[in-house]
PyMOL CGO cylinders between C-alpha atoms (Angstrom):
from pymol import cmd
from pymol.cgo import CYLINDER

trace = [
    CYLINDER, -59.69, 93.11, 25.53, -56.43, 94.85, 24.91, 0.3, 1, 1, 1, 1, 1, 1,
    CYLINDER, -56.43, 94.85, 24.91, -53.13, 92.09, 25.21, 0.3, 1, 1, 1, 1, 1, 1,
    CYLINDER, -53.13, 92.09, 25.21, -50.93, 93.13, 28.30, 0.3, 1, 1, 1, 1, 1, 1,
    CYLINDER, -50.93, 93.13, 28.30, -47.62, 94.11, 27.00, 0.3, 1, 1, 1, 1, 1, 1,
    CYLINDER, -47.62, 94.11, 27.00, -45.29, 93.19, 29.75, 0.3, 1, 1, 1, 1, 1, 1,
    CYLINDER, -45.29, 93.19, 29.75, -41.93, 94.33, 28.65, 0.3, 1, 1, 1, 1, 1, 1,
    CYLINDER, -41.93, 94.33, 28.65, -40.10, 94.87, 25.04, 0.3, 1, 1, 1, 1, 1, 1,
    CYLINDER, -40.10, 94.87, 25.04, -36.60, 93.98, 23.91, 0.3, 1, 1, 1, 1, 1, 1,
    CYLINDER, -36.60, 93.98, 23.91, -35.42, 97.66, 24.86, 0.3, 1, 1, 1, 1, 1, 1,
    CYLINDER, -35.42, 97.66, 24.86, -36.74, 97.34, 28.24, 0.3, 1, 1, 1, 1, 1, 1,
    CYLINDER, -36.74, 97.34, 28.24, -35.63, 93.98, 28.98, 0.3, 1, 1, 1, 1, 1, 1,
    CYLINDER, -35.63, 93.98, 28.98, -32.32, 95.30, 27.70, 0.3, 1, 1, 1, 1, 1, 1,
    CYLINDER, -32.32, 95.30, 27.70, -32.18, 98.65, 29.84, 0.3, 1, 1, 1, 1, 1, 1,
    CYLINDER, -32.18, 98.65, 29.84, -32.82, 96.39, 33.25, 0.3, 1, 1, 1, 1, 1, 1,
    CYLINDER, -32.82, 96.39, 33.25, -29.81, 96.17, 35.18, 0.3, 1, 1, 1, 1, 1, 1,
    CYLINDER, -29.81, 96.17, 35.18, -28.15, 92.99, 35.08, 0.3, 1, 1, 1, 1, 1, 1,
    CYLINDER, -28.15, 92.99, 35.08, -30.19, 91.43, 32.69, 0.3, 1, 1, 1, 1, 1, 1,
    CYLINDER, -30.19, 91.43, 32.69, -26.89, 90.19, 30.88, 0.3, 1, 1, 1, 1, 1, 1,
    CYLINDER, -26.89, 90.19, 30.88, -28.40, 90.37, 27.59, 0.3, 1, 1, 1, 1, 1, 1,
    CYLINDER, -28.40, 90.37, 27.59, -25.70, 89.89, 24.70, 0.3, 1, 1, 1, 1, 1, 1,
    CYLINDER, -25.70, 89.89, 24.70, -25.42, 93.08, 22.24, 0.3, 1, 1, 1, 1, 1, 1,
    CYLINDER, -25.42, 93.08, 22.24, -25.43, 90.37, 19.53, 0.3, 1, 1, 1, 1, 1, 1,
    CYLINDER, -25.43, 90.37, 19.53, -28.68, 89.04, 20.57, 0.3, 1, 1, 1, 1, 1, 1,
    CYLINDER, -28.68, 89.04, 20.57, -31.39, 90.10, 17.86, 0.3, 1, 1, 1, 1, 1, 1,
    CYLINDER, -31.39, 90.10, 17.86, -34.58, 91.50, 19.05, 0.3, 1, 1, 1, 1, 1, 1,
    CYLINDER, -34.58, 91.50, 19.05, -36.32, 89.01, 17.52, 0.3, 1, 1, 1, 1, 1, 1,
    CYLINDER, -36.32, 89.01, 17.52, -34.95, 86.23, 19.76, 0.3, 1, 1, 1, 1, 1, 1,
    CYLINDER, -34.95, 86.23, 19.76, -35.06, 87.95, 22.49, 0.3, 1, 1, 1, 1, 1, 1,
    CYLINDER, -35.06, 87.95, 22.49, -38.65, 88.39, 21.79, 0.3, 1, 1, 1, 1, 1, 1,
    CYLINDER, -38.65, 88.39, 21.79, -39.18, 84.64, 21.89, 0.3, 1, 1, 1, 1, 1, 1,
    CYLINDER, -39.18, 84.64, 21.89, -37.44, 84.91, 25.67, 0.3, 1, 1, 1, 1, 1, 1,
    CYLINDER, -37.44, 84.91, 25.67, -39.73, 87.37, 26.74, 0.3, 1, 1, 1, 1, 1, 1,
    CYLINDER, -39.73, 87.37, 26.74, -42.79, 85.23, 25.59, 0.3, 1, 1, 1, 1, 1, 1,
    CYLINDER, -42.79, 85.23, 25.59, -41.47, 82.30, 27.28, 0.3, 1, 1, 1, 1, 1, 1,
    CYLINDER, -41.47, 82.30, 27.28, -40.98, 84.10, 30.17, 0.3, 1, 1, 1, 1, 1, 1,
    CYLINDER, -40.98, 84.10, 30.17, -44.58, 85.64, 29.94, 0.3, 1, 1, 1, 1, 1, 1,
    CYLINDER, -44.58, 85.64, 29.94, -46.07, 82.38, 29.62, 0.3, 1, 1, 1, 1, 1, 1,
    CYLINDER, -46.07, 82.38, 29.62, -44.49, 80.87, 32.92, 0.3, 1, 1, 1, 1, 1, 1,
    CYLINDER, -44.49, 80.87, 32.92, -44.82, 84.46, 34.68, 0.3, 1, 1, 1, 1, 1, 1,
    CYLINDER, -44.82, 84.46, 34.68, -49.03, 84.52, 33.36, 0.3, 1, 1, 1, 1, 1, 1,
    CYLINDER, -49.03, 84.52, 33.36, -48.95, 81.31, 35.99, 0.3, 1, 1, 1, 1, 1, 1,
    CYLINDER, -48.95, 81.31, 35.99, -48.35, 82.72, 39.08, 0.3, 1, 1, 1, 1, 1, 1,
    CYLINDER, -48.35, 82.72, 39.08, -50.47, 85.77, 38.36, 0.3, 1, 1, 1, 1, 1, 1,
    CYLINDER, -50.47, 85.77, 38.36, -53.44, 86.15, 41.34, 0.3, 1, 1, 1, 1, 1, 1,
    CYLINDER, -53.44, 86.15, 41.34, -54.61, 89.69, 40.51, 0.3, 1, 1, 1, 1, 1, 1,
    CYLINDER, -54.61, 89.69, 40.51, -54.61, 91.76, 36.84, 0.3, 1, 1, 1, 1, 1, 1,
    CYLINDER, -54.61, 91.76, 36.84, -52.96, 94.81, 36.61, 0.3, 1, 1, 1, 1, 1, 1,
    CYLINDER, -52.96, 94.81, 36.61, -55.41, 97.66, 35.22, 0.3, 1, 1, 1, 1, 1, 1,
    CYLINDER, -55.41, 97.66, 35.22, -54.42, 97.99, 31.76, 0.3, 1, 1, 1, 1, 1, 1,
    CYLINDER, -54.42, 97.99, 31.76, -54.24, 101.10, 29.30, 0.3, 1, 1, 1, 1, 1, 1,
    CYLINDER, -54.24, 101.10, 29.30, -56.17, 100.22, 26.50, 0.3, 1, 1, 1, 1, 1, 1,
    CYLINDER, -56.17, 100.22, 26.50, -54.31, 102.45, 24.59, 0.3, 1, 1, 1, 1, 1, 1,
    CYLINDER, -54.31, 102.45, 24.59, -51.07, 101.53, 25.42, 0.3, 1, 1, 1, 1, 1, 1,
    CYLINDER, -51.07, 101.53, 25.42, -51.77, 97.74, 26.22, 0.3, 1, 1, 1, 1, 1, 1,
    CYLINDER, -51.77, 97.74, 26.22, -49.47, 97.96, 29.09, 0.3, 1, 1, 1, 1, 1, 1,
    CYLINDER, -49.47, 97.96, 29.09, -50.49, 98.78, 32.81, 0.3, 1, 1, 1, 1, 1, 1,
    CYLINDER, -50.49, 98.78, 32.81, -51.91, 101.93, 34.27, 0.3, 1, 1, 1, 1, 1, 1,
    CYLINDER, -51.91, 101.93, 34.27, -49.46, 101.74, 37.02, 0.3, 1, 1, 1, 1, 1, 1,
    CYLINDER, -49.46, 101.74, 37.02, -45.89, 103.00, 36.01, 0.3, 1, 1, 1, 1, 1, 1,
    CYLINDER, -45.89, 103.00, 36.01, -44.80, 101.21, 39.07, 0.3, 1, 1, 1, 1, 1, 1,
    CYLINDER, -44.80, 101.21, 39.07, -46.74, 98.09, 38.31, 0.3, 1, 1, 1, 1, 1, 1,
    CYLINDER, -46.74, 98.09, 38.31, -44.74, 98.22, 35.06, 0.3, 1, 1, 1, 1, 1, 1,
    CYLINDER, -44.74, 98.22, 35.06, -40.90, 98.72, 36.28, 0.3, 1, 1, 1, 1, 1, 1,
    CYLINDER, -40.90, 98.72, 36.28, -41.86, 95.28, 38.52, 0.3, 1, 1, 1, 1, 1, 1,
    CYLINDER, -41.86, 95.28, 38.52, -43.70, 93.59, 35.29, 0.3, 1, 1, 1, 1, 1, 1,
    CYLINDER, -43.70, 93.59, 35.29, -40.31, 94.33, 33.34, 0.3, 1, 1, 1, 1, 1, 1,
    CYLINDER, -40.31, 94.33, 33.34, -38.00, 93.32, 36.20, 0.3, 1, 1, 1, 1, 1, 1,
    CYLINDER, -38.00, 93.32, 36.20, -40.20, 90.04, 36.46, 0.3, 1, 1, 1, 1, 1, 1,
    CYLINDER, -40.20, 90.04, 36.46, -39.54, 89.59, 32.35, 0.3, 1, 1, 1, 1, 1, 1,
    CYLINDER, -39.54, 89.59, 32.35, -35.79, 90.14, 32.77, 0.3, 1, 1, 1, 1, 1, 1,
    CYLINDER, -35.79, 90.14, 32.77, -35.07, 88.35, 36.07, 0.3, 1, 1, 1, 1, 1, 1,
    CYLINDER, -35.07, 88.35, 36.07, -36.66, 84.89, 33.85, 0.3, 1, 1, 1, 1, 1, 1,
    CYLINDER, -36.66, 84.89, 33.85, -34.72, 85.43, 31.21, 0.3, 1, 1, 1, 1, 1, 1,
    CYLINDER, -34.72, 85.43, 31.21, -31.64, 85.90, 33.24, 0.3, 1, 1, 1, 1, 1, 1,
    CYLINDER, -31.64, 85.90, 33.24, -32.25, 82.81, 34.92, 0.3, 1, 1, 1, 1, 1, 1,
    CYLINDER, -32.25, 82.81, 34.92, -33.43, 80.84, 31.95, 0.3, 1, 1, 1, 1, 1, 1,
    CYLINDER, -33.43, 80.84, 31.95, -30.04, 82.18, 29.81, 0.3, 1, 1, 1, 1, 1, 1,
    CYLINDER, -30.04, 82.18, 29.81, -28.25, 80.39, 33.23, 0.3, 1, 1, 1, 1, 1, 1,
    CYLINDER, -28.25, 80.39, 33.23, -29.78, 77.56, 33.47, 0.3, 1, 1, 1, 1, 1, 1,
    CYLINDER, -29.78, 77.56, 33.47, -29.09, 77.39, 29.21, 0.3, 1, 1, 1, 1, 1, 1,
    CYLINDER, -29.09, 77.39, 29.21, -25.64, 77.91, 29.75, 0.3, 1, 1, 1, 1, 1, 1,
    CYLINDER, -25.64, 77.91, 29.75, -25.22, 75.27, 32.99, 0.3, 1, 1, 1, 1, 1, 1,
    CYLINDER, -25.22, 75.27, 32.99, -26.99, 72.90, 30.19, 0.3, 1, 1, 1, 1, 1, 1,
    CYLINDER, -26.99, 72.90, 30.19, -25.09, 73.55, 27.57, 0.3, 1, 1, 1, 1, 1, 1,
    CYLINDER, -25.09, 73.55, 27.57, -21.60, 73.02, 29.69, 0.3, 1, 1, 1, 1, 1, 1,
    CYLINDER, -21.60, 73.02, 29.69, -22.92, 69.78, 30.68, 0.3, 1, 1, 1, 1, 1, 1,
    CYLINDER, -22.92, 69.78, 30.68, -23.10, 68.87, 26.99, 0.3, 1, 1, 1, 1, 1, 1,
    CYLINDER, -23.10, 68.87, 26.99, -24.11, 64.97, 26.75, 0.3, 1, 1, 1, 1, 1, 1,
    CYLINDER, -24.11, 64.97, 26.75, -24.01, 64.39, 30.44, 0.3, 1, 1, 1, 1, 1, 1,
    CYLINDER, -24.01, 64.39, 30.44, -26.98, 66.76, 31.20, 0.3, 1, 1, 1, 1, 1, 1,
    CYLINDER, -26.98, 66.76, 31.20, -29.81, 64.02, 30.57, 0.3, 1, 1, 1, 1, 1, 1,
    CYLINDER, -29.81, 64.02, 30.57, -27.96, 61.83, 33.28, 0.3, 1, 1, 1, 1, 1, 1,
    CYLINDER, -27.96, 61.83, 33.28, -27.93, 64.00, 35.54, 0.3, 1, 1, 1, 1, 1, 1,
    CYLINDER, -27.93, 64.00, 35.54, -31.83, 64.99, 34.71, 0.3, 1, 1, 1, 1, 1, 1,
    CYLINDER, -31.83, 64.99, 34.71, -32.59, 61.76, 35.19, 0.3, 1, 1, 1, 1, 1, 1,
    CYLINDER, -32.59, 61.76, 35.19, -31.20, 61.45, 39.15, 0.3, 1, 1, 1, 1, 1, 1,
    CYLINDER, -31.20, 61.45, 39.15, -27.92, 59.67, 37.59, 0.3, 1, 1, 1, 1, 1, 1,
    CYLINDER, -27.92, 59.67, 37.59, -24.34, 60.57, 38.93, 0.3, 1, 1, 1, 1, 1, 1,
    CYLINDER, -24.34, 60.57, 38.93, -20.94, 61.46, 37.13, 0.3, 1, 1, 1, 1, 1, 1,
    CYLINDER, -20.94, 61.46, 37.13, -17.64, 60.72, 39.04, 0.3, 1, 1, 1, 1, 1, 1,
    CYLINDER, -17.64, 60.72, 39.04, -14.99, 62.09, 37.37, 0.3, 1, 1, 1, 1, 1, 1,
    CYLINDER, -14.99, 62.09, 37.37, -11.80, 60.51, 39.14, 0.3, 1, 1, 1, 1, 1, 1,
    CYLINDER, -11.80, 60.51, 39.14, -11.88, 58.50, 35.92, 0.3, 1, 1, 1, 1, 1, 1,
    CYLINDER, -11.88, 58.50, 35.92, -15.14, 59.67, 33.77, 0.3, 1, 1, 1, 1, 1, 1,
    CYLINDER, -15.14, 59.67, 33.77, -17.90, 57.27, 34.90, 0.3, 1, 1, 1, 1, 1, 1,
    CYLINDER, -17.90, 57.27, 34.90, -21.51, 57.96, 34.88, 0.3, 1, 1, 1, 1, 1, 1,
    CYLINDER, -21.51, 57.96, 34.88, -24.79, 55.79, 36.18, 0.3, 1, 1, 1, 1, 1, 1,
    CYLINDER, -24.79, 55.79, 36.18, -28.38, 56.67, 35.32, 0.3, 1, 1, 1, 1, 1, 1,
    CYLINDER, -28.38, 56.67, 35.32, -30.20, 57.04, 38.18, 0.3, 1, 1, 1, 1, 1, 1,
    CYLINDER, -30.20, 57.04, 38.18, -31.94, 54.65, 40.82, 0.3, 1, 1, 1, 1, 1, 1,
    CYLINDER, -31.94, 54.65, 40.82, -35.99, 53.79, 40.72, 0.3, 1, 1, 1, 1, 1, 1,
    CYLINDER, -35.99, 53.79, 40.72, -36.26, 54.94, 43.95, 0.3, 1, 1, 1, 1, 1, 1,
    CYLINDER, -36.26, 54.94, 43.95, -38.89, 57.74, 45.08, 0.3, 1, 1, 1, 1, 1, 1,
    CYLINDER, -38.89, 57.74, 45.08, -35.96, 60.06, 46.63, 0.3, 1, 1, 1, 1, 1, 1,
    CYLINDER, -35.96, 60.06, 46.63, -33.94, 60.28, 43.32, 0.3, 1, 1, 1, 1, 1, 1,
    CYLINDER, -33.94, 60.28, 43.32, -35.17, 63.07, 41.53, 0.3, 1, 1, 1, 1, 1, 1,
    CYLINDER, -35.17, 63.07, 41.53, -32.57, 64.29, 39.44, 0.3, 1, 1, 1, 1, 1, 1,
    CYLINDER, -32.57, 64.29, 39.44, -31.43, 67.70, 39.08, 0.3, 1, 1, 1, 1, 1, 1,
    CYLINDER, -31.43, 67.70, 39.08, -33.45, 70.79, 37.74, 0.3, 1, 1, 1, 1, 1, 1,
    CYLINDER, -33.45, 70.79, 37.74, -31.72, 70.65, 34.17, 0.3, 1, 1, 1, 1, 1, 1,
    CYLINDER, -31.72, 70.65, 34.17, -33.38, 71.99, 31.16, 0.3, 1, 1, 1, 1, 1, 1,
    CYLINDER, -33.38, 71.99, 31.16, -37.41, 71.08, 31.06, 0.3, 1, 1, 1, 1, 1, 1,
    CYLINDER, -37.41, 71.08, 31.06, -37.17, 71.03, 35.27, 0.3, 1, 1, 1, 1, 1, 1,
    CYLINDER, -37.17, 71.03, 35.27, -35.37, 74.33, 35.70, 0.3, 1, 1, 1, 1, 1, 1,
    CYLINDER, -35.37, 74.33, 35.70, -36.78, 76.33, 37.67, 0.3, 1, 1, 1, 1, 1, 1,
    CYLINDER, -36.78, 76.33, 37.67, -39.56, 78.84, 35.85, 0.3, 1, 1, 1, 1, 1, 1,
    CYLINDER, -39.56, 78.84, 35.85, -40.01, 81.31, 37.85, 0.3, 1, 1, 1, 1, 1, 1,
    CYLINDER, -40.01, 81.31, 37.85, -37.03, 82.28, 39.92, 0.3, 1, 1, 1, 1, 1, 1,
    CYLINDER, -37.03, 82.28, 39.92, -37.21, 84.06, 43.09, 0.3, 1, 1, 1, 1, 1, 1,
    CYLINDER, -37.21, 84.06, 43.09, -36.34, 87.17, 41.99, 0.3, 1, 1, 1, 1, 1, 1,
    CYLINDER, -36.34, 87.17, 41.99, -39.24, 87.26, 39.08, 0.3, 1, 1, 1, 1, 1, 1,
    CYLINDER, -39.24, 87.26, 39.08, -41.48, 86.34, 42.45, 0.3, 1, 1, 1, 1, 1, 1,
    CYLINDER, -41.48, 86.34, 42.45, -40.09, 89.44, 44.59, 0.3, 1, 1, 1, 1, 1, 1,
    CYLINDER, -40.09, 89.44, 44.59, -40.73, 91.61, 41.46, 0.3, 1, 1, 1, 1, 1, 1,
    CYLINDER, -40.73, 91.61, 41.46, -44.57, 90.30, 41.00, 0.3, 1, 1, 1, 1, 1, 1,
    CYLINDER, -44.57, 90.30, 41.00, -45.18, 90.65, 44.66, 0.3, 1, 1, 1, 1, 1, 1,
    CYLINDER, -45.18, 90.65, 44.66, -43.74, 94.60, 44.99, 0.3, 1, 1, 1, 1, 1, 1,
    CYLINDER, -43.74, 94.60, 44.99, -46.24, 94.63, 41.72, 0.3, 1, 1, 1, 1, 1, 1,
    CYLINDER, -46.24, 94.63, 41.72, -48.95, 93.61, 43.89, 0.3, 1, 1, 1, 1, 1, 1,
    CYLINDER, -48.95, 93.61, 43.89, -49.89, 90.64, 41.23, 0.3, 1, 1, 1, 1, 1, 1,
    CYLINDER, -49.89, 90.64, 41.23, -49.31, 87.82, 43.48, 0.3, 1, 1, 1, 1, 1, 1,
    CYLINDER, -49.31, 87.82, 43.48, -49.11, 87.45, 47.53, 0.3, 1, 1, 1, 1, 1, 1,
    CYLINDER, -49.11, 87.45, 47.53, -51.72, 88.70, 50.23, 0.3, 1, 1, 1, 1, 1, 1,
    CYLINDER, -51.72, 88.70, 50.23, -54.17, 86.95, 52.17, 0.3, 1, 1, 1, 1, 1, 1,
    CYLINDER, -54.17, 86.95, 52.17, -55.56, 83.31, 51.31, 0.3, 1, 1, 1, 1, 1, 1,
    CYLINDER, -55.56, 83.31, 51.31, -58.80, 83.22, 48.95, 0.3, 1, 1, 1, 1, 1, 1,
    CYLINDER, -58.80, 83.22, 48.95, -62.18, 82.69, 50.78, 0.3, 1, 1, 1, 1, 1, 1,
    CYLINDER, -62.18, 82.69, 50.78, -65.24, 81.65, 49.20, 0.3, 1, 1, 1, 1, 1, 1,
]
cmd.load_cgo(trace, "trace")
């Protein structure tokens, strides 16, 4: 079976909004897009037909949604990078359901109750954002009626 090329580094580039850097080698952003194949792959319900020539789906519709999928990931994964990063040490605390006050810089790891969760920082971001969803529902890959068997 041919491998389903979702989207390449051009592609992911050309999308509108996708807030790639022009520094940002190919190669790197290569290891986005598989990242963000391997949480979009997931959600996925129903196949696209695929051109076994091309390795990337019959449908040029099907496609445009497959790349905006890629690039709406990436854009959100790059966020939730920089929110991380901006955090610096204090990013684990608040991971771990923990608070910061910063009146005068304090910080308290979190309770062991069921209701503190933390926040969705690095590992717990969020995947799949809602936008990635919108694009693999217009694509027809997820959504529609329940499963019966």
């Amino acid at each position: 079976m041919t491998s389903l090329i979702w989207a390449t580094p051009a592609e992911v580039r050309a999308y509108p909004g996708s807030g790639i850097p022009a520094d940002m080698t190919d190669d790197v952003l290569g290891q986005y897009i598989t990242k963000a194949v391997r949480a979009l792959e997931r959600v996925i319900i129903r196949w696209p037909t695929v051109d076994s020539e091309t390795g990337r789906a019959f449908d040029a519709e099907v496609r445009t949604e497959m790349i905006a999928a890629v690039a709406e990931t990436i854009k959100a994964r790059r966020k939730a990078e920089a929110v991380e990063d901006s955090l610096g040490g204090l990013a684990p605390i608040l991971a771990a359901g923990g608070t910061i006050s910063t009146k005068t810089l304090s910080a308290s790891t979190g309770t062991s109750s069921a209701g503190a969760t933390g926040a969705a920082i690095g590992e717990r971001a969020t995947r799949v954002p809602i936008d990635a969803i919108d694009a693999l529902q217009s694509a027809g890959l997820i959504g529609g009626s329940a499963r019966t068997w």
